[in-house]
C-alpha positions as CSV (number, residue, x, y, z in Angstrom):
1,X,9.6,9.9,0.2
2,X,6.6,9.3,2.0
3,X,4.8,5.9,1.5
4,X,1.1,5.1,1.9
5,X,1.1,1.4,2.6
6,X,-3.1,0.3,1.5
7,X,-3.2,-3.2,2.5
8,X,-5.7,-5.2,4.2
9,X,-5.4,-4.8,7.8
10,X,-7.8,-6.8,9.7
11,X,-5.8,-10.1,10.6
12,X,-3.2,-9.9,13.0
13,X,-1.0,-11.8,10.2
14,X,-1.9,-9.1,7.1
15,X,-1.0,-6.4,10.5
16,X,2.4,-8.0,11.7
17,X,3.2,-8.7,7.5
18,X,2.3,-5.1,6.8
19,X,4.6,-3.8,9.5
20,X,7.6,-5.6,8.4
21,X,7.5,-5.2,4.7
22,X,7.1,-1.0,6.0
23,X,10.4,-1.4,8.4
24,X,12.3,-3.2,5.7
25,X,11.1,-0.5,3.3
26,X,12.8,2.0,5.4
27,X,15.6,-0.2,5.3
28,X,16.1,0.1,2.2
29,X,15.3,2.7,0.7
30,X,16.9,6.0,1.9
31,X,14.6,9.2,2.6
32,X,11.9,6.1,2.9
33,X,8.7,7.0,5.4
34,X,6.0,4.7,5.0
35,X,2.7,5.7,6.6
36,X,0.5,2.5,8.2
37,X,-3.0,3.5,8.5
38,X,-3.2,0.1,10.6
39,X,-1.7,2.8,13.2
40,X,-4.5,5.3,13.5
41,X,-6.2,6.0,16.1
42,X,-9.5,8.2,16.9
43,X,-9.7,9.4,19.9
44,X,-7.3,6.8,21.6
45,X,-9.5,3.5,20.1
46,X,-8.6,1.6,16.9
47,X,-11.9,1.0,14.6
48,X,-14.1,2.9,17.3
49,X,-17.3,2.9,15.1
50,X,-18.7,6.1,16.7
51,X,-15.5,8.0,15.1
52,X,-15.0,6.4,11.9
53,X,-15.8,9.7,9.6
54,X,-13.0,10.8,11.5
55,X,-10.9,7.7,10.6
56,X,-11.8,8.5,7.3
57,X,-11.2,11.8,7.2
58,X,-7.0,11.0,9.1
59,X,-6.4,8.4,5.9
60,X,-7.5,10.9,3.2
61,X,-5.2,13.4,4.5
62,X,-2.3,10.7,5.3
63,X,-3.0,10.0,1.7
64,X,-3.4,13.6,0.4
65,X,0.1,13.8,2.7
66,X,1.8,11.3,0.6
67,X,4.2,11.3,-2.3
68,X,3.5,7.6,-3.3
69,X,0.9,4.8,-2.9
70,X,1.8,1.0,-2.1
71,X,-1.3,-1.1,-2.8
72,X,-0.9,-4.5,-1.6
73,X,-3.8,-6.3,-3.7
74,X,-3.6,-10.0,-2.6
75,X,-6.2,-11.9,-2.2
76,X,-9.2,-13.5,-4.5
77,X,-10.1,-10.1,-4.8
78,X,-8.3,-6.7,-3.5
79,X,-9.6,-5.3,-0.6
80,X,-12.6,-3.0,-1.3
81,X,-10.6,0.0,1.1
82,X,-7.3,-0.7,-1.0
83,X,-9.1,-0.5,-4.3
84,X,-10.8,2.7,-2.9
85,X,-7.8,4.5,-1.8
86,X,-6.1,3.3,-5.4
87,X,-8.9,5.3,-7.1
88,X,-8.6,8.5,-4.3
89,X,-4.2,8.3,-4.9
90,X,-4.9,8.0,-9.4
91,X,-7.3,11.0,-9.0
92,X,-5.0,13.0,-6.9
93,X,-2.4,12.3,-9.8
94,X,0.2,10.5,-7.3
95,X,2.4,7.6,-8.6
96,X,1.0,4.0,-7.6
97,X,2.8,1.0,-7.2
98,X,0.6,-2.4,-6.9
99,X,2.3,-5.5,-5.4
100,X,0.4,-8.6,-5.3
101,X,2.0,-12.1,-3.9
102,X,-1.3,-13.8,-4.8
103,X,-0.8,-16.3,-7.1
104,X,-4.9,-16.5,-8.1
105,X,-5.5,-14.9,-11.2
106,X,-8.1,-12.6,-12.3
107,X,-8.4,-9.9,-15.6
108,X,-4.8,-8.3,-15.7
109,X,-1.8,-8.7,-13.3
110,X,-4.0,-11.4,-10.9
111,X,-6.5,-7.7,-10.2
112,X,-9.2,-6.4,-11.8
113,X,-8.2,-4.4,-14.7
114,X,-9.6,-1.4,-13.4
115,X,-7.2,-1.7,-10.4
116,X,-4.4,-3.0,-12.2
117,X,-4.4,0.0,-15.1
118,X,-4.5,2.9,-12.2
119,X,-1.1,1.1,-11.2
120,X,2.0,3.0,-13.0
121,X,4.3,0.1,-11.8
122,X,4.4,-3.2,-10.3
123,X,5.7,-5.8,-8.3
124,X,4.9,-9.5,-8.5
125,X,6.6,-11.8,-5.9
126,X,4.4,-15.0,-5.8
127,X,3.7,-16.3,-2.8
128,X,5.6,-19.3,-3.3
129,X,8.8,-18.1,-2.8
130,X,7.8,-17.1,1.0
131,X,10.7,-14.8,1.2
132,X,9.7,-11.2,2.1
133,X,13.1,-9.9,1.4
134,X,12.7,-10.5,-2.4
135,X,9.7,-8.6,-2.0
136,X,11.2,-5.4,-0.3
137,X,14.0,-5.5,-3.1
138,X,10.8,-5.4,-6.0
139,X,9.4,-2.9,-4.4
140,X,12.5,-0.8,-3.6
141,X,13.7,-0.7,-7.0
142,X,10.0,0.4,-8.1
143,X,9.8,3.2,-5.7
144,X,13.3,4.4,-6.4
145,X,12.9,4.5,-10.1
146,X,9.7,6.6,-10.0
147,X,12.0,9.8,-8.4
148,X,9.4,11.4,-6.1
149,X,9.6,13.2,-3.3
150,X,13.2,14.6,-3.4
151,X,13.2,18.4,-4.0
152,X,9.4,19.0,-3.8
């Protein structure tokens, strides 16, 4: 199963917390690729503005690529490129799973309802606990129940 992980990647903190919730994905759940678009790179540069249509272009095939979409949607808001991609992976019919540790609320599920409906499942591990390993196990047992990506 291959695993689009949207989540805001601009802090080195939302980057290092991005990786380790994808390695402990893989961890645990067999068959388990998840793709980190943090990793992209045009033309040897991360977030060269002179090539982002072809950044853009890389993530909607990664997605396209995909059997699943992760959308991480934490903050007061979610992230304007996560909410984008959410719309891109509903449209292309694939299976997404929203996990917010935010404890702010908002319409539905702490998100905008919009986001939150396009969301076939959902993980909510609030950020009080602090313990990312209760979050991998939500998330897990989410992707494993939706049964994609074995026999296509």
């Amino acid at each position: 199963m291959r695993v689009y992980l949207a989540a805001p990647l601009f802090s080195q903190s939302e980057r290092l917390w991005n990786r380790k919730l994808a390695k402990g994905l893989e961890e645990a759940v067999p068959g388990c690729q998840v793709v980190l678009p943090q990793d992209f790179r045009v033309a040897g540069k991360f977030n060269d503005r002179a090539q982002f249509k072809k950044l853009f272009n890389h993530c909607q095939e990664a997605l396209r690529s995909c059997d699943v979409l992760l959308a991480v949607l934490d903050g007061a808001d979610a992230d304007s490129g996560v909410s984008y991609e959410i719309g891109c992976a509903y449209t292309l019919g694939k299976p997404v799973v929203g996990l917010r540790t935010d404890y702010r609320q908002q319409q539905e599920r702490g998100v905008n309802f919009m986001v939150s409906q396009a969301c076939g499942a959902y993980a909510l591990e609030l950020a009080f606990s602090e313990d990312l390993n209760a979050i991998i196990r939500k998330v897990a047992r989410k992707l494993k129940n939706l049964k994609v990506g074995q026999g296509k």
